[in-house]
Wavefront OBJ file of the C-alpha trace (Angstrom):
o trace
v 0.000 0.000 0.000
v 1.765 3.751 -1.169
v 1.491 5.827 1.336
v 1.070 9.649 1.515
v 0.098 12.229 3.654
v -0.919 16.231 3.169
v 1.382 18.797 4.363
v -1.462 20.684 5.700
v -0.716 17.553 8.987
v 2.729 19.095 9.816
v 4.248 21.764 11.600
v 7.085 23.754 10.338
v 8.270 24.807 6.671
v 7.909 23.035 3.541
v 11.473 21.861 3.410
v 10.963 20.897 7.268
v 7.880 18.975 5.760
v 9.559 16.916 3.371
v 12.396 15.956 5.208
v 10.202 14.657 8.118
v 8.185 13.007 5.841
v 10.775 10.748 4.288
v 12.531 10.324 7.453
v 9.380 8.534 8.546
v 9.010 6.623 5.155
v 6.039 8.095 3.728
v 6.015 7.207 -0.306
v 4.967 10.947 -1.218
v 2.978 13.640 0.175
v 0.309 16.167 -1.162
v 1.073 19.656 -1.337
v -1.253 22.146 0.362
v -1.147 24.845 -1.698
v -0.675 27.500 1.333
v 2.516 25.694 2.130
v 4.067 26.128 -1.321
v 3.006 29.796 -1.448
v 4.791 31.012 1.669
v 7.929 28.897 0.452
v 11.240 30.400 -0.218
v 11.590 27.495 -2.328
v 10.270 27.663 -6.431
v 8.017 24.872 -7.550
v 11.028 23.425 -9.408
v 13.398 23.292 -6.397
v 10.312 21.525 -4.629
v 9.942 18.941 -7.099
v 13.870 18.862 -7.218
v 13.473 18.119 -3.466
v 11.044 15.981 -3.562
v 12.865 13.687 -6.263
v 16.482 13.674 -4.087
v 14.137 12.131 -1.057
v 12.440 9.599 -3.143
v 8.912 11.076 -2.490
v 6.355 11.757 -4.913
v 4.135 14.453 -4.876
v 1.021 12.803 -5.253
v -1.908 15.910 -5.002
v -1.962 19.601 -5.559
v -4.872 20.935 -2.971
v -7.362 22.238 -2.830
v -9.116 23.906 -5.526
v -12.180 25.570 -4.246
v -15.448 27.017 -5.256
v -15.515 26.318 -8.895
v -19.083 25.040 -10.006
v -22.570 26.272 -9.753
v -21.888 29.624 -10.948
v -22.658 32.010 -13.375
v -20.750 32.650 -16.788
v -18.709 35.203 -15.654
v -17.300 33.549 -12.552
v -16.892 30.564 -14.385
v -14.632 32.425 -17.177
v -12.265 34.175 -14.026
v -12.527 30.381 -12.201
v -10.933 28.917 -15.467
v -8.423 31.982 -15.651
v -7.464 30.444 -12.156
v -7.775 27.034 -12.500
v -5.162 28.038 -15.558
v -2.936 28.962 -13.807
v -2.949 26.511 -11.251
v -2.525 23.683 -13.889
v 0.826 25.842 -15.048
v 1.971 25.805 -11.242
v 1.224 21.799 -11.370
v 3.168 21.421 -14.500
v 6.555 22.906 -12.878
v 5.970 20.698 -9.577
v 5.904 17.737 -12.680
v 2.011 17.146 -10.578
v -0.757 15.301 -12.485
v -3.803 15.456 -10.167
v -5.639 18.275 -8.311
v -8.044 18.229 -5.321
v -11.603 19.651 -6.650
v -13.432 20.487 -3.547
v -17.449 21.066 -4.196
v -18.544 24.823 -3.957
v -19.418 26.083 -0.236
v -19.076 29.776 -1.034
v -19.716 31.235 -4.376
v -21.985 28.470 -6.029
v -25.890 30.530 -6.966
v -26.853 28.059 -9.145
v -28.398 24.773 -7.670
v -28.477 22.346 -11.005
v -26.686 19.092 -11.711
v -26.755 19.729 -15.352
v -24.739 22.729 -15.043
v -21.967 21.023 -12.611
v -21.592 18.542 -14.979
v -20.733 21.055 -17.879
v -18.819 23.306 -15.808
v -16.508 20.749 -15.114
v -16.547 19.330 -18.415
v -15.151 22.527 -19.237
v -12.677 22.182 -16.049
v -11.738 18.404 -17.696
v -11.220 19.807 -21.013
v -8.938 22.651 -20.070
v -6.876 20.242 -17.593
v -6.610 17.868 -20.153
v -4.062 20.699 -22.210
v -1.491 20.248 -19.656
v -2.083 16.533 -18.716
v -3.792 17.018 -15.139
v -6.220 14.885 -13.912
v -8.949 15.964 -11.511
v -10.137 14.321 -8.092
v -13.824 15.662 -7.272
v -14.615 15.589 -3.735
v -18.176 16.416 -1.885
v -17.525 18.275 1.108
v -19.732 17.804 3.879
v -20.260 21.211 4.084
v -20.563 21.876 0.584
v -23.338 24.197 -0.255
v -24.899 21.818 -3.226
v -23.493 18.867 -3.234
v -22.492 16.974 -0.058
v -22.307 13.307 -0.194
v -19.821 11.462 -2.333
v -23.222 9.305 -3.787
v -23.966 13.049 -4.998
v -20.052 13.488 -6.619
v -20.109 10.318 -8.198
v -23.522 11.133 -9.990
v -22.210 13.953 -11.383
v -18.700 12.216 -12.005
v -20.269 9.702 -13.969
v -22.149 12.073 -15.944
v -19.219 14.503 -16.622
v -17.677 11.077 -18.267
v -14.072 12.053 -19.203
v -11.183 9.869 -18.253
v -9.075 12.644 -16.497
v -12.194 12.964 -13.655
v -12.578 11.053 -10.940
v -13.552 10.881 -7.113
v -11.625 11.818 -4.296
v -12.227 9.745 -1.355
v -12.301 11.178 2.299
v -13.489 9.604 5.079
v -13.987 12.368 7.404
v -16.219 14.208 5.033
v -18.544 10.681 4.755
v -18.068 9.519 8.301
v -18.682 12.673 10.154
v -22.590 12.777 8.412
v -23.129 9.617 9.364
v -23.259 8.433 6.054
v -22.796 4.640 5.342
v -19.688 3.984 3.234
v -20.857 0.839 1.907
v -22.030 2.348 -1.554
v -18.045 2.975 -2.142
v -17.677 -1.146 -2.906
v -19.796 -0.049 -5.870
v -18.061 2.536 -7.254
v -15.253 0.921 -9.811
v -12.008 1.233 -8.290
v -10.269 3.247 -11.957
v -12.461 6.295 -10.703
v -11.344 7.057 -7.365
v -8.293 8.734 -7.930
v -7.474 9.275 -4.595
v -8.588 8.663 -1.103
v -8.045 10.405 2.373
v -8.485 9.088 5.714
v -8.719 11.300 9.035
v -10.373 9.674 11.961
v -11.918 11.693 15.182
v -13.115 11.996 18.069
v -16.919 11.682 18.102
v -18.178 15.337 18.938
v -21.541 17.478 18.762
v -20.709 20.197 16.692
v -20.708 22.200 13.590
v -18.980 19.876 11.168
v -16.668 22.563 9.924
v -15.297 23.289 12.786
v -15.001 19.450 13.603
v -13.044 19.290 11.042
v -10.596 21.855 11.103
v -9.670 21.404 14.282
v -10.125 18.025 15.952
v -8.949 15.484 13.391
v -7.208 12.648 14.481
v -4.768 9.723 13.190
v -6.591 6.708 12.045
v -6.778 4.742 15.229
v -6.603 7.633 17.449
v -10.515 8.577 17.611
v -14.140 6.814 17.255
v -14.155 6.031 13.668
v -14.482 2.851 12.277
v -11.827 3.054 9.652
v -11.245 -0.101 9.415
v -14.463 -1.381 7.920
v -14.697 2.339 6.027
v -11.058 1.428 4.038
v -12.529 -2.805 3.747
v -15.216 -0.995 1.573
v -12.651 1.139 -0.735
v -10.666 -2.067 -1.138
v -13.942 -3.920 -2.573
v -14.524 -1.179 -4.901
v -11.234 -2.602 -6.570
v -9.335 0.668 -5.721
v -5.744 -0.012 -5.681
v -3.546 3.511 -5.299
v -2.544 5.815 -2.769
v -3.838 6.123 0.704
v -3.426 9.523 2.317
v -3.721 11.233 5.135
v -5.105 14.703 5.669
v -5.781 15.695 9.221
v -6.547 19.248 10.544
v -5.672 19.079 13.937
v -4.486 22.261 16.696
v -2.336 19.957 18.765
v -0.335 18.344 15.241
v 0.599 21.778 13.837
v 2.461 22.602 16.883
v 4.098 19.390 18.037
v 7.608 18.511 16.267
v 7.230 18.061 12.692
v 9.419 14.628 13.101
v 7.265 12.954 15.724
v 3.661 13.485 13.749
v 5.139 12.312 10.747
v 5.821 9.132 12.589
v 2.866 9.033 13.775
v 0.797 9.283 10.589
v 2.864 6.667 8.887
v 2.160 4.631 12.777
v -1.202 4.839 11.753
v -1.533 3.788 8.245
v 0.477 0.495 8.887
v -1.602 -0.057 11.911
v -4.989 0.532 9.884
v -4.096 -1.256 6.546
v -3.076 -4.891 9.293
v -6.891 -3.965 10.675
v -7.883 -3.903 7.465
v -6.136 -7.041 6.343
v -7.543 -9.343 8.934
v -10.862 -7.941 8.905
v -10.548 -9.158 5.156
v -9.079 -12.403 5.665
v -11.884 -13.019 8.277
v -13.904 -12.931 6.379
v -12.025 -15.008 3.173
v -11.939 -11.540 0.959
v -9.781 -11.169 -1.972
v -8.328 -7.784 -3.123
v -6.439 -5.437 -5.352
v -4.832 -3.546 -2.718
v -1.825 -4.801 -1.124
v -2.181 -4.640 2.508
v 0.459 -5.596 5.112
v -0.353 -7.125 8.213
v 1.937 -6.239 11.184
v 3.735 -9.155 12.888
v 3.443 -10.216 16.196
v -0.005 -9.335 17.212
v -1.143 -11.013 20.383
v -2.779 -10.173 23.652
v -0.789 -9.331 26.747
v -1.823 -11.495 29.796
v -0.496 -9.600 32.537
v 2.230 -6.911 34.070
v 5.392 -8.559 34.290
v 6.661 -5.843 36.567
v 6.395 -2.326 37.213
v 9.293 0.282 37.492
v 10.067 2.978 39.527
v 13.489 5.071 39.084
v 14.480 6.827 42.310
v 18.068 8.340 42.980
v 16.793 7.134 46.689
v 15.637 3.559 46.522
v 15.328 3.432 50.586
v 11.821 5.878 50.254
v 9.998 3.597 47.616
v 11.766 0.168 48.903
v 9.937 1.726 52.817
v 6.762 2.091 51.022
v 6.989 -1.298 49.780
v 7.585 -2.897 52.678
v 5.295 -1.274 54.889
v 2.052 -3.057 52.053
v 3.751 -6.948 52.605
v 6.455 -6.900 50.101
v 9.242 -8.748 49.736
v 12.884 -7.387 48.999
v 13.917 -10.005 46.532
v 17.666 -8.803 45.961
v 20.061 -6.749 44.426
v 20.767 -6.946 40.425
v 24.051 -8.653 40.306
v 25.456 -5.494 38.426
v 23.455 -3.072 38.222
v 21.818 -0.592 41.278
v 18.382 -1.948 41.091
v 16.262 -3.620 43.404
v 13.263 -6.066 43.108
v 10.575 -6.302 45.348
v 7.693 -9.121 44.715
v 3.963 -9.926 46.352
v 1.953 -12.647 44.879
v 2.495 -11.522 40.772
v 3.126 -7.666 41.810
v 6.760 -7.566 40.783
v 7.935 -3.762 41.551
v 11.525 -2.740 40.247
v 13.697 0.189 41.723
v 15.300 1.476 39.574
v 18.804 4.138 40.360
v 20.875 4.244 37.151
v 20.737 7.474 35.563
v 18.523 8.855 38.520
v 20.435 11.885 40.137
v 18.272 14.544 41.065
v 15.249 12.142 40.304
v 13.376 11.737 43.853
v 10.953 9.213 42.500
v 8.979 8.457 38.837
v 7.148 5.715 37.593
v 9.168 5.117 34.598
v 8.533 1.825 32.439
v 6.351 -1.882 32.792
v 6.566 -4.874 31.545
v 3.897 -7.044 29.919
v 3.752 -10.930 29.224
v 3.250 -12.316 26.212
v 3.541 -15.664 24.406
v 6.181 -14.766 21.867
v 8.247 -11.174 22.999
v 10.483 -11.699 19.786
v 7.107 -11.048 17.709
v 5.866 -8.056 19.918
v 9.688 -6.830 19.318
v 9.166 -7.516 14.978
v 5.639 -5.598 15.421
v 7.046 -2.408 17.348
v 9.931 -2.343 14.636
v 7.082 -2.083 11.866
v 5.050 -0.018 14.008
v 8.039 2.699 14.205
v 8.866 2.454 17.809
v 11.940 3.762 19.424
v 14.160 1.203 20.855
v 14.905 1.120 24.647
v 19.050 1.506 24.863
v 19.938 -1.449 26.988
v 22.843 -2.888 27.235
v 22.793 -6.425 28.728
v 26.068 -8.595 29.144
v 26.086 -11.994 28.119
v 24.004 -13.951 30.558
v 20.985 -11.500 30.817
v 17.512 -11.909 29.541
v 16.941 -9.995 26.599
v 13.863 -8.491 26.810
v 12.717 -6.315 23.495
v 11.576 -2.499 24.769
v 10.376 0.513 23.554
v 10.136 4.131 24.492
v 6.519 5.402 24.366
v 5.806 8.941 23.201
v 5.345 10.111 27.005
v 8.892 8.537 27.624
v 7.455 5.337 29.599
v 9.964 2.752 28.627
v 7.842 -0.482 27.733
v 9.221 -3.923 27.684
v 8.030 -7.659 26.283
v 8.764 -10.831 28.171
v 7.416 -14.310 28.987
v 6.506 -16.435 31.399
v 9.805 -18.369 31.228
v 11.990 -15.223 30.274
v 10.180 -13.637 33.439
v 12.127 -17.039 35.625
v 15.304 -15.914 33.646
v 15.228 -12.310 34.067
v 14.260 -12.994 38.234
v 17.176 -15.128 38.750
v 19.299 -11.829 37.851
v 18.798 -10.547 41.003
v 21.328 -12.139 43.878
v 19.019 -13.080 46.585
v 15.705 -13.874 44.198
v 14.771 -17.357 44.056
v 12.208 -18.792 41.263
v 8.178 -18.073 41.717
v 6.313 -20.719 42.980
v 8.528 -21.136 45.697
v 6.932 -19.469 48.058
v 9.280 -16.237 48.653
v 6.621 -14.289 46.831
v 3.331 -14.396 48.633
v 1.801 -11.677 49.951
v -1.284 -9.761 50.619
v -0.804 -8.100 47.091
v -2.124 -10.280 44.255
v -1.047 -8.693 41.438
v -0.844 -5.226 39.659
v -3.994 -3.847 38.460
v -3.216 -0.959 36.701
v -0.873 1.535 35.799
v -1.896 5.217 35.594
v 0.431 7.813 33.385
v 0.323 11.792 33.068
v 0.761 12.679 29.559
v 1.553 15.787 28.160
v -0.968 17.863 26.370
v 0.678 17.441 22.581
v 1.475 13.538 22.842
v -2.219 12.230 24.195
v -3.121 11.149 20.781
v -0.047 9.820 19.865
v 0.080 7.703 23.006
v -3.745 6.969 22.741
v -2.524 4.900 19.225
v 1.320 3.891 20.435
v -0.315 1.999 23.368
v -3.114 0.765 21.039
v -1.082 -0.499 18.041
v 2.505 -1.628 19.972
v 0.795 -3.908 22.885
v -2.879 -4.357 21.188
v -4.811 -2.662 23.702
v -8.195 -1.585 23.272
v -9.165 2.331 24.020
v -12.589 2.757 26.438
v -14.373 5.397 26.424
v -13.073 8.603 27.622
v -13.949 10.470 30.753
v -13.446 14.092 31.925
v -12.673 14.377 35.624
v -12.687 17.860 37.221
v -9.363 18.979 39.673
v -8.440 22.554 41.203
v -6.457 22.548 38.308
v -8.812 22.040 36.018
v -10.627 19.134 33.911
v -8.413 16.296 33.459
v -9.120 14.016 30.328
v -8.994 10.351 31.198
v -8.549 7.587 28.585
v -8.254 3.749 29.410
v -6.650 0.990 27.268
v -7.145 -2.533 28.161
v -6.685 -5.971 27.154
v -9.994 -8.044 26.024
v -9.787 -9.776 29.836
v -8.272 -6.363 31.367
v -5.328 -8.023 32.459
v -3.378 -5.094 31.296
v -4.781 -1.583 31.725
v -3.475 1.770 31.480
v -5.414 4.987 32.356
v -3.886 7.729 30.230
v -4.505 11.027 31.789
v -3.968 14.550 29.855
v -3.201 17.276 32.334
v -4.996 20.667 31.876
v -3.351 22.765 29.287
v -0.646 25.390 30.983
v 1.323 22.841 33.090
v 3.443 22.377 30.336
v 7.115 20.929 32.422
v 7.336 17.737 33.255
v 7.746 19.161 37.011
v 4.231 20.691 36.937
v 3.051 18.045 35.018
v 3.862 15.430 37.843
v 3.510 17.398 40.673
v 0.873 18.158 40.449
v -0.849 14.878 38.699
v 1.889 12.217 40.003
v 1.471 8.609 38.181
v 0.680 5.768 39.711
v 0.625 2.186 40.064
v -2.487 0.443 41.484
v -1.785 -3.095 43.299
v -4.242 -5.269 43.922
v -5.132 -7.396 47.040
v -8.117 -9.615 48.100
v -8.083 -8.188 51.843
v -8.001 -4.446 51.626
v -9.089 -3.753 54.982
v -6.603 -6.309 56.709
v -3.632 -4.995 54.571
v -4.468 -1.011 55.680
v -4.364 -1.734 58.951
v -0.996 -4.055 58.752
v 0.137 -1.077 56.636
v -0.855 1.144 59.290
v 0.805 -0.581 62.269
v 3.939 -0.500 59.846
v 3.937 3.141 59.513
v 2.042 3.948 56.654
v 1.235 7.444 55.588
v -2.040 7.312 53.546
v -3.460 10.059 51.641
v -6.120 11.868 53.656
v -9.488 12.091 52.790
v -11.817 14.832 53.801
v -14.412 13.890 56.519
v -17.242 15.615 53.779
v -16.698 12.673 51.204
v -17.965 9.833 54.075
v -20.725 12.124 54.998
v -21.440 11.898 51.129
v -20.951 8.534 51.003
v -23.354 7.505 53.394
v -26.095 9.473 51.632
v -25.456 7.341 48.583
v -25.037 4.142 49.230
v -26.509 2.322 52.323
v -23.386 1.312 54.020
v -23.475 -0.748 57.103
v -22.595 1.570 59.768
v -19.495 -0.615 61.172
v -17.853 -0.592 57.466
v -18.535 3.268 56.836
v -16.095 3.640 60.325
v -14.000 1.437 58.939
v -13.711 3.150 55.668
v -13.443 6.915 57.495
v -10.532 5.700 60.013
v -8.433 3.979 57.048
v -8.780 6.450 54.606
v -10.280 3.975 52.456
v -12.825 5.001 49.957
v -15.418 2.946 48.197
v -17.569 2.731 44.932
v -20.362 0.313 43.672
v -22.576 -0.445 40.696
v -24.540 -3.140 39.001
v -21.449 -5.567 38.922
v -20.021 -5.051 42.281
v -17.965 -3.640 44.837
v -14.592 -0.971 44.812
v -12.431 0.010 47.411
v -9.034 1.224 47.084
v -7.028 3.533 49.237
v -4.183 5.860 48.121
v -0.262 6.105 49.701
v 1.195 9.508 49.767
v 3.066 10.926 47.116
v 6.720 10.667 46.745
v 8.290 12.530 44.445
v 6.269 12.116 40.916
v 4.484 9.008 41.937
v 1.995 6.991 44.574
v 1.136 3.540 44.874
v -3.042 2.638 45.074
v -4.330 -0.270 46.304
v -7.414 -1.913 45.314
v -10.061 -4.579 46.100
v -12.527 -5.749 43.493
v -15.208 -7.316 44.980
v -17.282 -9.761 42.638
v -17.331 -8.294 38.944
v -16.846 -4.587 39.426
v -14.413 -3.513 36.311
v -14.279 0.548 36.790
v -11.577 2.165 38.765
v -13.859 4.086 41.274
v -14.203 7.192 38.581
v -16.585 8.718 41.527
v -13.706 9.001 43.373
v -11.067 10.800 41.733
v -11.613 14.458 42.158
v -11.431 13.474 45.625
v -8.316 11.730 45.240
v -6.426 14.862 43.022
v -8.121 17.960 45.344
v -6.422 15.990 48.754
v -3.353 15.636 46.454
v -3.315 19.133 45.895
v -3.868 20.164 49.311
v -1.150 18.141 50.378
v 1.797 19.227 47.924
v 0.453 22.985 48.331
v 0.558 22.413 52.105
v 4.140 20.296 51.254
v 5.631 23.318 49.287
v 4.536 25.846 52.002
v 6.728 24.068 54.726
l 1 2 3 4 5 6 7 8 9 10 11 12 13 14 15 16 17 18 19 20 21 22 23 24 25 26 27 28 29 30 31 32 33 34 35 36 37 38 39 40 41 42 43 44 45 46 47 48 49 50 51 52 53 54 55 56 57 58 59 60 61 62 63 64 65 66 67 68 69 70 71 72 73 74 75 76 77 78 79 80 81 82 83 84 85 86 87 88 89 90 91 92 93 94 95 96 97 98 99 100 101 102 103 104 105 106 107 108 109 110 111 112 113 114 115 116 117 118 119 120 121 122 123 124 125 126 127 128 129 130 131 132 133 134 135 136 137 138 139 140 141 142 143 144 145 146 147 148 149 150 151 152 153 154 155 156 157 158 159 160 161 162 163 164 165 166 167 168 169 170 171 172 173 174 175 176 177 178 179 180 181 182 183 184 185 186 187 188 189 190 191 192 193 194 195 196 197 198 199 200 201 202 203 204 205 206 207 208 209 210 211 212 213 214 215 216 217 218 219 220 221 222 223 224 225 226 227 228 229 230 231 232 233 234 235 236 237 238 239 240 241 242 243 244 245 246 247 248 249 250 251 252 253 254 255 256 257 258 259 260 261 262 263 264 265 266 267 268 269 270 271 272 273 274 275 276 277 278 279 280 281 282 283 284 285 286 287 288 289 290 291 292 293 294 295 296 297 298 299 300 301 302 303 304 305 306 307 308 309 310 311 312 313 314 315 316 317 318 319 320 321 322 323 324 325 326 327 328 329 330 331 332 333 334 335 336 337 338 339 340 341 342 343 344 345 346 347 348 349 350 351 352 353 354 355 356 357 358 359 360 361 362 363 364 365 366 367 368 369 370 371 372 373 374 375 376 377 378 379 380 381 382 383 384 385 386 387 388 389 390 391 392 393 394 395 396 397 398 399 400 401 402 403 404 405 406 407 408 409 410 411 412 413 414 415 416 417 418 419 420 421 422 423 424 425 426 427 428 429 430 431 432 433 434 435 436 437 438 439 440 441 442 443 444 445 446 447 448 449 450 451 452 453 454 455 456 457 458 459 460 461 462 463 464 465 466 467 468 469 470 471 472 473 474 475 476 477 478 479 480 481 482 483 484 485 486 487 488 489 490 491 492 493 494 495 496 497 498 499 500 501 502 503 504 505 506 507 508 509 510 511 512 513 514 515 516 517 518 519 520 521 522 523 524 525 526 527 528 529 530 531 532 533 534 535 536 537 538 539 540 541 542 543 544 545 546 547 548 549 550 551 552 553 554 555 556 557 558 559 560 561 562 563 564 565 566 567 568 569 570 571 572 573 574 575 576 577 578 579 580 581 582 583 584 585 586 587 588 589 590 591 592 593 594 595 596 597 598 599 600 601 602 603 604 605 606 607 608 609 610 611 612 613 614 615 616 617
């Protein structure tokens, strides 16, 4: 499958453009004609450009308002479209992006689009340009692409065709089945954008809130299945208008884009091959795709292991050793295997800074982040060390693959550890639950489809929770069985350091135990601080759910707090915040699967008390 994507996506110049575009390995691009016209560079030093990177430049976009009109605008429309077709020539270009009319169109008659764009056809035709018609959903006449392909089919001259975009059908609500229909030698080009699903105006939807395939509510997927039965074999591009994209380094959102595509054409591919489809377009599915069935560990880098390794200790875990040559601890409960992490951690008091997941095959999960574009974890192992692939998400949470058996090889690193199943690890924690990361405002997206595509996780539905800080946007990614999860939190906009960013919304990790009440009072006895919750919230409490009056003490002297629904029961208490980071620990009672959402303003206003009290010491 040839890839493209429209500079429109980017930040930075045209030559910035290009360059990040090949770096990524994008096939070509399409050139947004605003870009070229505030370009040092002449169309023939773009093409020039373009040729020395081994891109093509695959659309010239968009030309606007050209049909419906009356004589004379059509006569100064040609005059333009003219000299377009010139421009086109020089950039060595052979299609341009006909968008339908929105703003000057009077005349409301099918017969006359078709012979205005005859006339378009005929003159593009003179300097061998082709012409991709696209309905806008906003278009003031015509709207749906069922509409443009009427009138394509009626125009009826080889150099006019449909443009394809998804947002434009999608976004309407319209279904994209009727595409399989259309024969595949008229679409001359197709653009995806996904987003997320919002009530609104669709112009400004789409301006500002496109997305990455994979990164919003879309089903692209089954929208591109439906191009690839319509026979359709060329270019798939991308054209996203998106706030956060524009301003975000040019390299990065390239590599996400071309993330994206290769994660959406595999999709593709196996929804096909489910369902024992054969096609024209050649679609590539990513190796290596597989669920995760559980943490492997979770790790914490701290230039002061003695805080976190207290902390530890004080909720039933072990100390399982020393690495043999390297300073960093393990600490185990049950399957909760914690890591400590001091190299390259001066200055850092504590972070929650990488996890591992389990898998059946880690080699495969290490081919599929390859394809997928990842960045490599440096880690430098000597000879009789576990090699576990890893990659560096966009937040900088280092991610690693391993296996039940690598897991016994990696364990036995560590001086003092002896093999699971031996008894060393029990504990009152089970297992971890969950692992909750801050991410910064430009790199939500991006992580929303790194976390998706690299581990196969599945995105839930987003939530909105409100702080002193502001709202904080919540996203969760689970396995099928949600024996991974991650809760992916975007900070308000204006805490834009890291410092801010984690002081004042630390990460997390959330362990899990079957006796929460037992383990906060042995916690308790040990020491413990817990995070303190206002007397207000039991008061609440009571009024909503009818608590026996023992367990509601219970709950107010342990700082435990509690949620239930349909499925079950939730209660979880939080540990104080060290540095960038807390530990949570949780009891599921029967099938509750939430994370105690009710909760969490609670949780980050008696966080923010506390570092605001913290800073004023």
């Amino acid at each position: 499958m040839r890839t493209s994507i429209a500079t429109v996506c980017l930040s930075g110049t045209l030559e910035e453009k290009l360059l990040a575009c090949a770096k990524a390995g994008f096939d070509g691009i399409e050139i947004f004609e605003q870009d070229l016209l505030v370009s040092p560079m002449s169309p023939e030093e773009v093409k020039a450009m373009a040729q020395r990177l081994g891109l093509t430049l695959d659309l010239f976009q968009p030309f606007r308002d050209f049909e419906g009109v009356t004589e004379s605008q059509l006569k100064a429309n040609l005059h333009r479209a003219e000299a377009k077709f010139q421009l086109m020539n020089r950039l060595g270009m052979d299609l341009m992006l006909l968008c339908s009319n929105v703003g000057t169109a009077t005349i409301n008659d099918d017969q006359v689009f078709i012979e205005q764009i005859r006339q378009l056809s005929d003159l593009a035709a003179k300097y061998n340009v082709r012409i991709a018609y696209e309905a806008l959903a906003w278009g003031k006449y015509v709207d749906t692409y069922q509409h443009s392909w009427e009138i394509v089919k009626q125009v009826d001259r080889a150099n006019v065709g449909l443009c394809i975009d998804s947002f434009h059908i999608l976004s309407r609500g319209d279904d994209p089945a009727e595409i399989a229909n259309i024969p595949g030698e008229k679409i001359f080009f197709v653009q995806l954008a996904d987003a997320p699903v919002l009530s609104m105006d669709i112009l400004s939807w789409s301006r500002h809130y496109r997305l990455f395939p994979g990164q919003g509510g879309f089903a692209l997927d089954q929208f591109l299945a439906e191009l690839v039965r319509s026979g359709y074999s060329g270019i798939i591009s991308l054209e996203i208008f998106n706030d956060v994209f524009r301003q975000s380094n040019v390299e990065r959102t390239a590599i996400d884009g071309l993330r994206s595509l290769q994660w959406l054409q595999s999709q593709t591919a196996q929804l096909l091959k489910s369902n024992g489809e054969q096609y024209a377009l050649e679609l590539k599915e990513l190796p290596g795709i597989q669920d995760a069935t559980g943490f492997d560990f979770a790790e914490i880098r701290t230039e002061d292991p003695e805080l976190v390794g207290g902390m530890l200790a004080q909720l039933g875990f072990s100390f399982r050793g020393q690495h043999r040559r390297k300073p960093v601890q393990l600490w185990t409960s049950g399957d909760a295997r914690i890591i400590i992490n001091s190299q390259r951690s001066r200055g850092v008091e504590a972070a929650v800074s990488g996890f591992g997941v389990q898998v059946l095959d880690p080699g495969a999960s290490g081919e599929r982040g390859n394809s997928l574009l990842a960045t490599k974890v440096p880690r430098l192992r000597s000879f009789n060390e576990q090699e576990l692939p890893g990659f560096v998400a966009p937040d900088s949470t280092e991610i690693f693959f391993s296996s039940p058996e690598n897991t016994q090889n990696w364990i036995i690193e560590f001086e003092e550890a002896t093999l699971p199943n031996t008894g060393v690890n029990d504990g009152p924690i089970l297992c971890i639950d969950h692992i909750n990361l801050a991410q910064p405002w430009q790199c939500f997206d991006e992580s929303v489809l790194f976390y998706s595509s690299v581990i196969n996780l599945k995105a839930q539905p987003g939530t909105e929770v409100p702080s002193p800080m502001g709202l904080v946007r919540s996203q969760v990614l689970s396995t099928e069985d949600s024996s991974v999860r991650l809760a992916l939190n975007i900070v308000p906009h204006g805490l834009e350091s890291a410092i801010e960013r984690n002081h004042e919304y630390p990460e997390h990790v959330a362990l899990r135990t079957e006796d929460i009440i037992g383990l906060a009072k042995d916690a308790r006895a040990r020491g413990m601080e817990f995070l303190q919750v206002p007397a207000n919230y039991y008061e609440d409490l009571a009024a909503r759910f009818d608590l026996d009056s023992q367990l509601l003490t219970t709950l107010k002297e342990l700082h435990l707090l509690y949620d239930r629904d349909e499925a079950g029961e939730f209660l979880h208490f939080y540990t104080k915040t060290i540095g960038n980071m807390f530990l949570e620990v949780v009891e599921r009672r029967s099938s509750y699967d939430g994370y105690g959402a009710p909760n969490a303003p609670v949780r980050l206003a008696s966080q923010f008390e506390s570092n605001r009290w913290s800073r004023n010491l």
